[in-house]
N, C-alpha and C positions, 0 to 999 in steps of 0.2 A: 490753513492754520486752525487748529484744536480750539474751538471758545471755552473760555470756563467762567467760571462761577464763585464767588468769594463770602465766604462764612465767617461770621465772628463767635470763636466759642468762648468760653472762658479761661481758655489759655494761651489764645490770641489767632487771629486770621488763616484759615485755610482755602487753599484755591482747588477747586476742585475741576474735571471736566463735564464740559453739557455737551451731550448726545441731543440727536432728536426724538426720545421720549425721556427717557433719564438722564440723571447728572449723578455721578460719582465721586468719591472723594475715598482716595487711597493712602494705608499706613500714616493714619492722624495715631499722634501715639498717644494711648490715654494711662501711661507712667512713665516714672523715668527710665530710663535704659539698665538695665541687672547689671550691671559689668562692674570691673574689679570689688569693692567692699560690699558692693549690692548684689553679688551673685549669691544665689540659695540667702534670699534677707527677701522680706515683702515687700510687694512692689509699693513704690515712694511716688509722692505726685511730682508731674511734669512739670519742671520751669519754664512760666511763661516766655512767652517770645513776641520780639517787637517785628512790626511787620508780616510780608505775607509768607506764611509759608506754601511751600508747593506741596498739594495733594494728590499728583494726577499719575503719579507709578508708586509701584509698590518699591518697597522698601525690604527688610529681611525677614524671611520664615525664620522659626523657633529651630533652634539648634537641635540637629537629627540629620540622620546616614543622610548625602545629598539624594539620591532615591528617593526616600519620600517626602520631597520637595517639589518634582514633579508635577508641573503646570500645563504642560503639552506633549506632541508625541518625543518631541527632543527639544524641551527648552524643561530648563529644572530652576528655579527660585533660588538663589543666593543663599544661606541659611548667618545667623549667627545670631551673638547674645540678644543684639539689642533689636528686640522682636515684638516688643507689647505696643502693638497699635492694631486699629482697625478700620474698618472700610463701612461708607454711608452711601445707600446707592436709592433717590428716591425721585419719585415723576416729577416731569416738569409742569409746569402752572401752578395758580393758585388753589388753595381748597379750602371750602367754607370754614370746613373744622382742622384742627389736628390731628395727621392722620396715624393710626395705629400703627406701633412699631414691631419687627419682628429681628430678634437676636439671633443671628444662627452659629452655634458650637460646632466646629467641625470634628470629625473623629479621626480614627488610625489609632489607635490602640493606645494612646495618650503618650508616643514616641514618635509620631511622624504625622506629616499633612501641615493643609498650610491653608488659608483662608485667599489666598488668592490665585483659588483655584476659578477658572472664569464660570463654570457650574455656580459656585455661590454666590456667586455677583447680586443674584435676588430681580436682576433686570424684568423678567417674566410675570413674578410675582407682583414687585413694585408698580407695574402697567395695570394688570389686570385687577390687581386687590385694593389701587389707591395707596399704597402701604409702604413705608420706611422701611430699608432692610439693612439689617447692620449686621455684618461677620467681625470674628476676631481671632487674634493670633494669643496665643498662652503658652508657656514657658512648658516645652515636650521631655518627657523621659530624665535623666538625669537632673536636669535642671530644674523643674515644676514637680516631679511625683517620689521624689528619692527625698528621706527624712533622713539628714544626717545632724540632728541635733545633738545627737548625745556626743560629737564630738566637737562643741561649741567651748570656746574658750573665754573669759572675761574680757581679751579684746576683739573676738570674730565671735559674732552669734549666728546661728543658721538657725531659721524660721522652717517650719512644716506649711506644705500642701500649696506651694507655690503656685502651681496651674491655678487650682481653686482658685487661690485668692486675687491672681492675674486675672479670673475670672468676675470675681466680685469687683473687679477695681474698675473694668470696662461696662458693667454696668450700672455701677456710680457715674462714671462719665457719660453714659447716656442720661442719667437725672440731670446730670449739671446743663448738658448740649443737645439734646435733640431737639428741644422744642425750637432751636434757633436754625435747623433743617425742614421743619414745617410736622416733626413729629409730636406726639403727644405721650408725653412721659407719666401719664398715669394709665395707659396702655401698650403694656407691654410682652411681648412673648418672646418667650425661651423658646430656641428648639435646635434638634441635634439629634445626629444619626450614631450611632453605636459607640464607642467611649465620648462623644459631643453627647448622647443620649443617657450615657451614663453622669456626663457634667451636668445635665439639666435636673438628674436625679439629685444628684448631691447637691446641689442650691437648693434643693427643696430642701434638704436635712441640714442645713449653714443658717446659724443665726443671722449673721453679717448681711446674709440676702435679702432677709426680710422687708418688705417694702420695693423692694429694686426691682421686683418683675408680677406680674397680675396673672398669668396662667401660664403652661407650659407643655410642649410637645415631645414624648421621648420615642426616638424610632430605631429599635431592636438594641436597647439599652444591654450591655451584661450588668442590671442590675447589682449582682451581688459581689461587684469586687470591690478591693478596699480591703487592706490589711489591717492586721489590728497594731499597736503601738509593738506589742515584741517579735510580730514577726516583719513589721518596718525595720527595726531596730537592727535583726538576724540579715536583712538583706542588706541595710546600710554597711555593716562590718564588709559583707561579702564584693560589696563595690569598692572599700576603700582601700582594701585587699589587693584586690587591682589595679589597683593605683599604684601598688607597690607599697603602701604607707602603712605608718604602724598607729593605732590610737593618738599616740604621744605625735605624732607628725601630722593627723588627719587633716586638721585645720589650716596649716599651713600651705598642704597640700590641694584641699580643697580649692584655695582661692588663687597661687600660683600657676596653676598644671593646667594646658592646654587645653581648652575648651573640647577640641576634637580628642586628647587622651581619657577626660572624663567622660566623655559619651563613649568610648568605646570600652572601659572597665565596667559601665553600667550596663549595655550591651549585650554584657559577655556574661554577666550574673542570671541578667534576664532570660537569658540565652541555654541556662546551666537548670535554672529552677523550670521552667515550661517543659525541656527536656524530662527531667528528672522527675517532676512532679506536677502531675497534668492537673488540669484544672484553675492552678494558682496563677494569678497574674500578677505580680508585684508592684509593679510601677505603676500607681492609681492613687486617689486620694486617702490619705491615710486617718484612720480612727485616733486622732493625736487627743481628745477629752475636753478640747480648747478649741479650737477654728470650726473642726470637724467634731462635737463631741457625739456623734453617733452614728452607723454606716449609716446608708440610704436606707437599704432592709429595716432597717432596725428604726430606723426613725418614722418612715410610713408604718409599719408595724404598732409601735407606740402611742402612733399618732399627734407626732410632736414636730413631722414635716408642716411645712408652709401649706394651708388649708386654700389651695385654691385652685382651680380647675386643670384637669391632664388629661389631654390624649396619651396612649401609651399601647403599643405595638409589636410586634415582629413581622420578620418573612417567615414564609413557608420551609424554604429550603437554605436555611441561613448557613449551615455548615458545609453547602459545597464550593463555595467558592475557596474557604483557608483549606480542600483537603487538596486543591487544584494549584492554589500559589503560595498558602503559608499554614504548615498543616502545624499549626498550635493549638489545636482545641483536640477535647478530648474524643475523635473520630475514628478510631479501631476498640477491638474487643477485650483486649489489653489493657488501654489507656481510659475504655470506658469503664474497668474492674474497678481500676485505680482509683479513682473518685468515687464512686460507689462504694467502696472497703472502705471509706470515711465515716458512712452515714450509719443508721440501726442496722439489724442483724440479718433483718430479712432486705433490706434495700436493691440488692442484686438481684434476683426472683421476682423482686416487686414489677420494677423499672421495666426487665429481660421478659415477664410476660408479657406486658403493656405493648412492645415490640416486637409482632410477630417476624419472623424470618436473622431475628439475629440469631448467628454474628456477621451474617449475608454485609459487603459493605456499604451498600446502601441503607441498609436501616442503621449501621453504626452510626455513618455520616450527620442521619439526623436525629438521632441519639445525640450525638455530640451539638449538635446545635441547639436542641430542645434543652439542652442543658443550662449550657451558657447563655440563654436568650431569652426563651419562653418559659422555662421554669419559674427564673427570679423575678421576670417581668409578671408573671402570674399573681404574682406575693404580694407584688409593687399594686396592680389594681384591686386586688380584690380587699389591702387597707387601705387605701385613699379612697376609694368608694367607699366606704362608712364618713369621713369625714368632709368630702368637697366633690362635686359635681365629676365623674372619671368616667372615659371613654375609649373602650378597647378595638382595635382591630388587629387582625390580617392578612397581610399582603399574600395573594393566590397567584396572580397575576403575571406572565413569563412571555415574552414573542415566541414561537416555533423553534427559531435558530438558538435560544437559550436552554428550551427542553430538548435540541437534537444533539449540543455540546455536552449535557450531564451537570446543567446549572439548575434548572428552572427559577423560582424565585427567590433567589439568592441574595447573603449579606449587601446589603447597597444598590441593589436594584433600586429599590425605593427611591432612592435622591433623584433618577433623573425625569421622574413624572411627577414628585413636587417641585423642582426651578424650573420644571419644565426644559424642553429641548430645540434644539435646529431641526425644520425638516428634512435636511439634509442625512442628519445624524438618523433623526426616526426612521427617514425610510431603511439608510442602511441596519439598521437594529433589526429590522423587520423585514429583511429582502425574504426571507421564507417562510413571512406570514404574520400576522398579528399587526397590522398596522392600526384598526381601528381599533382594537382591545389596548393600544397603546394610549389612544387618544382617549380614550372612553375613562381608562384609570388614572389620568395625567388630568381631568375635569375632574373625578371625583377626589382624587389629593388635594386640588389645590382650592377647589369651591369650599371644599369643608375645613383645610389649614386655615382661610382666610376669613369667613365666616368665624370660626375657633377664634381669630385674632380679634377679630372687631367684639366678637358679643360675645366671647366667653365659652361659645355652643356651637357645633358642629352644623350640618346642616337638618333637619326636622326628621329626616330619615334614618339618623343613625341616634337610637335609644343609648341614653346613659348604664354603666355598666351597674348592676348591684348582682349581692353574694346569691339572691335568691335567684333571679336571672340570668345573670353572668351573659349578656347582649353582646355581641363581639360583632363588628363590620369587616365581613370578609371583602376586600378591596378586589374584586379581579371585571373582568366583563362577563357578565353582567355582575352588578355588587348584590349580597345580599346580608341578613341579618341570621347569623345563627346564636343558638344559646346552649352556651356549655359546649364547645368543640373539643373536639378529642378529651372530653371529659376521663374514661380510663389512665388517658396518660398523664393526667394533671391529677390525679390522685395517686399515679405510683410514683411523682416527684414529689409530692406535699410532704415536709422535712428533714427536706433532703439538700443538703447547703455544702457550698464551695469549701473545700479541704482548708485546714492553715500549713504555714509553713515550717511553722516550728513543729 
């Protein structure tokens, strides 16, 4: 028999299960369920409930293709609307204080993935750091990042930037409830791996945040996406399109039509615009003047993000992995013209000398990555370092068997030396080599994540970033500190910004 564990939050009793070092507690929903009137509307608080409820299995992923639901090598997650809840996974015993809490946003390109992936459990972390680890689920692709308001009628209104603010609603519900898990809710971290990196961005640039998180981790964010209000507007038409629906029908259509036919009209939009026009990613938090009133770019720019401590990152090799399973980045000679013919006059020449051996496809490859990755995230440190405590790395860091495939250190590498792994898993990662440089970089992720979490500051060895130094922690085995890396290349991107749609 499974023992468990019973919590009183403030929306009434969840049972969670106790392990022998941690105890979990799975899909507590912290809003109402989006369905019929409430789908594309901001998420609504939870109706109490009397009694205990059960927390010990999860419940359903954010509606997306069943694929990336994906939880094992053949078990896939249920998917559907009612999706907004989250998981609390923290050590057992007592502890003198409340212990530091860490939020983690998942990614998948803000249309797929799922928080109860057993990777985000946090179990590792939560052992090692002392530390609360809470994930969560948010409203994916059609339903969370598609701005169909402009065809809101006086009795259906559709609200913008629904992930976001699924996002901001689960970390209200950590104010109201963690401290009744043995957390401390005036320490708190964000963090998240590439569009979850990009979500941690844009809560920095979200009023509504304000207060709900104390510093924040972003790891190979595409900082700079985020559409502006008319080319949301230009993509929304283009989904509704597919739907079959005309203006005059949108709304009706919206909230009638199969959960599965809407995700597949938005799909097929996203599907037509990546194609067509590289660089642009549509379904992201949108620049609405109101929720969102400024991109991320724009707002660390300004200087009007939330002023308080960031780690902030990439890989090395972040565009090999989408040229090997989902080649949407701008990764040939062609498609790296194309975003290029956006920027000033000389931008091609610029970039194209910076990278010697183009249009060879290895330097495309990380052309296209540097683009979508390290460029924006560039931008992203070098304003927040004027205004609040920012700390840059990158990830160098590969087993043998990833540099023999034509990976090395690739999009998402990262995650599995921060929750840490099975030795099981390590060794096999590493049957042809690199098993201590696994181990060596999986201590330097997680000493300094969690350090970062308790005080704010990484660990003594990795110097804070400024413009004059630009200190970047290269993460591999051995780590080291360089300043100004690939500085040529970060000055043939300097003004050089993601296409629109329109």
């Amino acid at each position: 028999m499974v023992a468990t564990t019973d919590i009183p939050t403030a929306e009434g009793i969840v049972r969670g299960s106790r392990g022998r070092r941690v105890s979990r507690w799975r899909s507590i929903p912290f809003a109402a369920a989006p369905v019929g009137e409430l789908r594309f509307r901001a998420p609504q608080p939870v109706t109490p409930w009397s009694g205990v409820r059960d927390a010990t299995e999860f419940g359903f992923a954010a509606m997306q293709h069943r694929s990336g639901a994906r939880i094992g090598p053949r078990r896939q997650q249920p998917t559907g609307e009612d999706c907004l809840t989250l998981n609390v996974t923290a050590p057992n015993g007592p502890s003198a204080t409340p212990r530091p809490v860490m939020v983690f946003i998942h990614g998948g390109g803000y249309f797929i993935g799922t928080s109860a992936l057993g990777l985000y459990s946090g179990a590792r972390l939560a052992v090692l750091g002392d530390v609360i680890v809470v994930s969560m689920n948010y409203r994916l692709g059609a339903f969370g990042y598609v701005d169909f308001g402009e065809f809101s009628t006086p009795e259906q209104q559709f609200d913008s930037n629904l992930g976001l603010r699924d996002q901001v609603a689960a970390l209200e519900w950590v104010q109201r409830n963690i401290a009744a898990f043995g957390g401390d809710p005036d320490n708190v971290t964000i963090f998240g791996e590439s569009a979850g990196a990009h979500a941690v961005l844009a809560l920095f640039a979200t009023p509504a945040a304000a207060g709900l998180f104390h510093r924040g981790i972003s790891q190979s964010p595409p900082a700079d996406w985020g559409p502006s209000r008319a080319d949301a507007q230009l993509f929304a038409r283009r989904c509704v399109e597919n739907l079959g629906a005309t203006k005059e029908t949108a709304a009706k259509a919206l909230i009638t039509a199969s959960p599965n036919d809407i995700r597949r009209a938005v799909d097929k939009a996203v599907a037509t615009v990546m194609r067509d026009q590289p660089g642009i990613f549509p379904v992201s938090p949108v620049v609405d003047e109101d929720f969102l009133p400024r991109s991320a770019v724009a707002a660390f720019t300004e200087g009007t993000a939330h002023r308080v401590p960031l780690i902030i990152g990439t890989n090395r090799d972040e565009g090999t992995l989408f040229v090997r399973f989902d080649d949407t980045l701008p990764t040939t000679p062609d498609r790296i013209r194309s975003v290029l013919r956006h920027a000033d006059g000389d931008a091609e020449s610029r970039v194209v000398a910076a990278y010697p051996g183009f249009p060879a496809k290895k330097v495309t490859v990380r052309m296209g990555g540097d683009f979508t990755f390290w460029r924006p995230a560039v931008a992203v440190t070098e304003a927040h370092s004027r205004h609040a405590p920012t700390y840059a790395y990158r990830f160098d860091y590969a087993p043998r068997s990833l540099h023999l495939a034509g990976f090395g250190a690739t999009h998402a590498l990262d995650l599995i030396p921060v929750f840490g792994t099975s030795p099981t898993f390590a060794r096999a990662l590493t049957a042809a080599g690199g098993y201590r440089g696994l181990l060596s970089v999986t201590r330097q992720f997680q000493q300094n994540w969690l350090a970062f979490a308790r005080t704010g500051e990484p660990l003594p060895s990795w110097p804070a970033y400024t413009e004059d130094q630009r200190a970047t922690m290269i993460i591999d085995s051995p780590p080291r500190v360089v300043h100004d890396p690939e500085k040529p290349k970060r000055l043939a991107w300097q003004g050089i910004h993601s296409p629109s749609l329109v």
